[in-house]
N, C-alpha and C positions, 0 to 999 in steps of 0.2 A: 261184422269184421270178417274177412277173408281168412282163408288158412292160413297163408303167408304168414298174415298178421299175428295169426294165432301162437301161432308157431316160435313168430318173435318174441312173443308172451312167457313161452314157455322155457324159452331158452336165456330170456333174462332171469327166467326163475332161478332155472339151474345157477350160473354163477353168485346169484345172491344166495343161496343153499349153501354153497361155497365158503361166502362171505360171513354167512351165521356160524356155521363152524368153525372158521379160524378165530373169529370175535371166543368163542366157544372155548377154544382151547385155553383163553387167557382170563377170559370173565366167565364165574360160577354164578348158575342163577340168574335173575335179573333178566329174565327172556324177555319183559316187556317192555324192558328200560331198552334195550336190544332192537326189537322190533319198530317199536316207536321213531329209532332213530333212524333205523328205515324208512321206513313211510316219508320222515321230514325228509330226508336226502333224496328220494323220489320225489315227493310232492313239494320239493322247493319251500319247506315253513320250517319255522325254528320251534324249539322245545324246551318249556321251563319245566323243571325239576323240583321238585320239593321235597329234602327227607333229610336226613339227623347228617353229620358227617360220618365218613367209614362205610361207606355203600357202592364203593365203587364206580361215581360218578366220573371221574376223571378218568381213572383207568380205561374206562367204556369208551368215552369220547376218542382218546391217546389211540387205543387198538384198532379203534373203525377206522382211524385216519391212515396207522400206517398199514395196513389193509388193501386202504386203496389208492396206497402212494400219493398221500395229500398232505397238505401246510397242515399245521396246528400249532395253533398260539392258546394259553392259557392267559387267562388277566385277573390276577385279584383282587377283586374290590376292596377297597376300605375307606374308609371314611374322608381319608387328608387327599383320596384319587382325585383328579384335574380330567376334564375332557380330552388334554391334549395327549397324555398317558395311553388314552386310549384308540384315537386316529389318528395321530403325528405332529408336527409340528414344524415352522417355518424357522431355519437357523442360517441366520447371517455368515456369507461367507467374504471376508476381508477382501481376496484374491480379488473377486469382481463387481464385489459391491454390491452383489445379489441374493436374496434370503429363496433358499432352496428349500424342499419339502419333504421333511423325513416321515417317514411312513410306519404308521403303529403297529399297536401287536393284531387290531380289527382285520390289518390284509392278510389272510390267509383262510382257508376251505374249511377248516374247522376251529370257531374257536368257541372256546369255554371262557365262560365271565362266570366267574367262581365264588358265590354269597353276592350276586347285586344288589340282595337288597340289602347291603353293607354300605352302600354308597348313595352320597345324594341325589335329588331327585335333576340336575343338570350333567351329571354324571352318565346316569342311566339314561338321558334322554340321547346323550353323546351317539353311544350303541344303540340305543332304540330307531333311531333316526338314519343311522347308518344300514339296518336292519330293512327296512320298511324301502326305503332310495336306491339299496345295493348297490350306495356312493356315497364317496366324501368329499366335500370342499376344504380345501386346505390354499389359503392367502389367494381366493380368488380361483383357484383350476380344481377344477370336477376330477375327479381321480375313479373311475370304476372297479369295484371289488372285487375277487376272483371270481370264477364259477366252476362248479355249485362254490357255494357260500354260506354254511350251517353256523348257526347260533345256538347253543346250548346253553342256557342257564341254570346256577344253581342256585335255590335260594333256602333260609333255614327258614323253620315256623316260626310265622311273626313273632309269637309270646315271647321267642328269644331275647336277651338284651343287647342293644344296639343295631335295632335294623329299622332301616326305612320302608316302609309298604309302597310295593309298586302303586303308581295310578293307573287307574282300573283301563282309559285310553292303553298305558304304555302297554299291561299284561296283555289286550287287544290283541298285541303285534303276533303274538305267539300264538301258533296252529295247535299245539297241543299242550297241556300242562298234568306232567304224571307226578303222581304220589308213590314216593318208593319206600319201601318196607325193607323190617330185618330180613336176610334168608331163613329158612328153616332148619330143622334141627341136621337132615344128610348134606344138606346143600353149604353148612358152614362145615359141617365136616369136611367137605372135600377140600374149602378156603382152604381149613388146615394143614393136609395133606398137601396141597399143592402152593401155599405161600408160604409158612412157617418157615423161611431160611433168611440168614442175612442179605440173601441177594437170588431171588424168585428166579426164574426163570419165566421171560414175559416175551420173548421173541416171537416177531410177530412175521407172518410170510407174505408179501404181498400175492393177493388173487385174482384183483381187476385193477382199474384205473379210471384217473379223471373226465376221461371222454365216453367211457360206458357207460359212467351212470350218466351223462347228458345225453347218450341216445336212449337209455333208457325211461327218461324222463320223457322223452317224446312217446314211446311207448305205453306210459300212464293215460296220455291226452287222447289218444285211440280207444283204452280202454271203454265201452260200451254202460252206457246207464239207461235202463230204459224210463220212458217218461214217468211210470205208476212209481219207481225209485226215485226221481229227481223230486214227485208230489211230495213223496211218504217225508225227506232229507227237511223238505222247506215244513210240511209239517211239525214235523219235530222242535224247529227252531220259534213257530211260531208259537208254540202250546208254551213255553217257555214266558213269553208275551202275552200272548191272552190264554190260558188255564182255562179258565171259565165256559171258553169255547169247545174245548174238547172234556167237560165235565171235571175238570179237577179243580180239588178246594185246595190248591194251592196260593191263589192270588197274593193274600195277604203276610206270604212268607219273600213273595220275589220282590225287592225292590227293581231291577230291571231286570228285560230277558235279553237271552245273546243278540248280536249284531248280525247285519246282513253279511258278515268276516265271516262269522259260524256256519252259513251256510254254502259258501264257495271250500274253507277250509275242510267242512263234511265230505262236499262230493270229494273233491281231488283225493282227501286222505282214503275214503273208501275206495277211490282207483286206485291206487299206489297198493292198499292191503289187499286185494282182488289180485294184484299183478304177482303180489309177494308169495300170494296164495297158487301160482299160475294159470290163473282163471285171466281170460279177457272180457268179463262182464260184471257187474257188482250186483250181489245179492242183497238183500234185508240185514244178513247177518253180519255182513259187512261193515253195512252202517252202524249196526247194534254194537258191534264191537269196537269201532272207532270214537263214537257221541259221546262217552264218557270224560274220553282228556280233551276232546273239541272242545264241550260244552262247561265241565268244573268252573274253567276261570272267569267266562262270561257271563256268568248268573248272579248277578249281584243280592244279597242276600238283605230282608228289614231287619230293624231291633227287633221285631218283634220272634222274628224265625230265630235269633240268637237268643231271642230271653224262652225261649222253649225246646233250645238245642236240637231245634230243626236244622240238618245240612244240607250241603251243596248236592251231595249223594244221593239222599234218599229222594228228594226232589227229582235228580235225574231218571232215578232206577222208577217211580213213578211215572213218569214222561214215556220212560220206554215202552212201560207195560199196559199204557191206557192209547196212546197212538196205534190204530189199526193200522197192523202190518199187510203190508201188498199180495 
């Protein structure tokens, strides 16, 4: 990569430095859930979410968007939700005898689908679908999405009552899937400090806009991987699949390993974290720190890894540690 190039690297940093701060002044904690939504806005992939409510999920989504002067549409699922709720529908208009096409809450740069797995499995296929095409068909004409076009999903732990499990295809569609946790004990202090009022103070300034992050997304596609990095990326995914081969007595815990998805969504998201980082090349550490929410949701787990409370986690954190790093 040229200096130029470099240069541009660096200076997409700086405004996302920017962007983390003002997110910053309104969301305590949560750097990952932060970062993460990074990466996908850069690397064009959506993000499912998994954690209790009161974690600031919404909040997050809501501040990155006016941030960077973008649509945000909320949708929440539930159980009696219809497809058409979701990307619009055809209404008859008398005047001319024509059924014109009103347009959901899906069109817009960011939206949050809020407990999906609240809602049926034709429901979620609605959005999933829409996700994956970055269009909709509405009474026969293709309508295209905005761009960027972020999907955040939330969803509660299965054990909950009344939720659907995504299919293991749909959760596919999603680049990353993070586990979010309580804050800790300064970090809710400060919640306190700074939201305890009948009416917070959540004003958000905007710092960039809709056309930088698409140059900057070109900016990602530059960023540099060297070959022994793209090996080590596809290794990772494979040991996943066959264990055996790189010595781990895993087998009989994977029912499947991740998708050829895990390993496109790997590189890109390690460009996008390298760029965040303003580095124009990706390191090992990169990847090491991206594989975790790549890979959680694509590993499909046997009975038998659940009748000995073997997880998704240790499995990974194993994968990390036994794949020779470059």
């Amino acid at each position: 990569m040229s200096n130029a190039e470099n240069e541009q690297v660096q200076q997409a940093a700086a405004w996302i430095q920017k962007l983390r701060n003002e997110v910053g002044r309104v969301i305590v904690g949560q750097q990952h859930l932060v970062d993460r939504l990074l990466v996908g806005l850069l690397a064009n992939g959506h993000v499912l979410l998994e954690g209790v409510p009161g974690l600031a999920k919404t909040l997050s989504v809501r501040t990155l968007a006016a941030a960077i002067q973008a649509t945000f549409h909320r949708i929440q699922f539930t159980p009696d939700l219809l497809p058409a709720d979701i990307i619009g529908t055809l209404i008859y208009n008398p005047q001319d005898g024509r059924y014109q096409a009103t347009r959901g809450p899906v069109f817009a740069n960011f939206v949050l689908a809020d407990e999906i797995n609240r809602a049926p499995a034709k429901v979620q296929s609605a959005l999933l679908e829409a996700m994956q095409e970055r269009q909709v068909t509405l009474g026969g004409e293709t309508m295209k999405l905005p761009s960027p076009f972020l999907v955040l999903a939330t969803e509660n732990p299965i054990d909950q009552e009344g939720t659907y499990p995504l299919p293991e295809a749909q959760v596919d569609r999603f680049m990353f899937k993070v586990l979010l946790d309580y804050p800790d004990f300064p970090e809710e202090r400060v919640i306190l400090d700074r939201m305890a009022f009948t009416s917070p103070e959540t004003d958000i300034q905007p710092v960039t806009n809709v056309e930088e992050i698409l140059r900057a997304r070109k900016l990602v596609d530059q960023v540099h991987v060297d070959a022994k990095i793209r090996d080590y990326i596809v290794h990772l995914v494979f040991a996943t699949r066959k264990p055996a081969d790189y010595k781990l007595d895993v087998k009989k815990f994977i029912q499947f390993g991740a998708s050829p998805r895990a390993t496109i969504y790997l590189t890109v998201a390690s460009k996008a974290w390298a760029m965040l980082q303003g580095r124009n090349y990706v390191t090992p550490d990169d990847v090491k720190s991206i594989a975790p929410d790549v890979l959680r949701h694509r590993i499909i787990l046997t009975y038998e890894a659940e009748a000995q409370a073997v997880t998704t986690e240790e499995i990974i954190k194993r994968i990390l540690n036994t794949v020779p790093v470059p």
